[in-house]
C-alpha positions as MATLAB code, in Angstrom:
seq = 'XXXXXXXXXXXXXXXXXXXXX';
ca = [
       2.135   -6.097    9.449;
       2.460   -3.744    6.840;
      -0.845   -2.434    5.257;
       0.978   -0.381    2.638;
       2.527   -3.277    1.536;
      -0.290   -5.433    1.156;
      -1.986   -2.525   -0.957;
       0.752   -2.307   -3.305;
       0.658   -5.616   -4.104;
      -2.675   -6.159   -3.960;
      -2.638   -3.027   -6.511;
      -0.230   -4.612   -8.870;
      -2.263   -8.082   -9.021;
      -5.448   -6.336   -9.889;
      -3.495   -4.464  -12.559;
      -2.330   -7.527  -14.273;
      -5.774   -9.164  -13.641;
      -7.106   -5.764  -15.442;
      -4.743   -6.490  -18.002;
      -5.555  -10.209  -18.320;
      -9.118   -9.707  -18.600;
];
């Protein structure tokens, strides 16, 4: 498994989330 992956999209939900809130 990729961990770099999972950071980048765990990144990009907490952006929108950021964004959301």
């Amino acid at each position: 498994m990729n961990k770099n992956l999972w950071r980048v999209i765990f990144n990009r939900a907490r952006g929108m989330l950021m964004v959301v809130a």
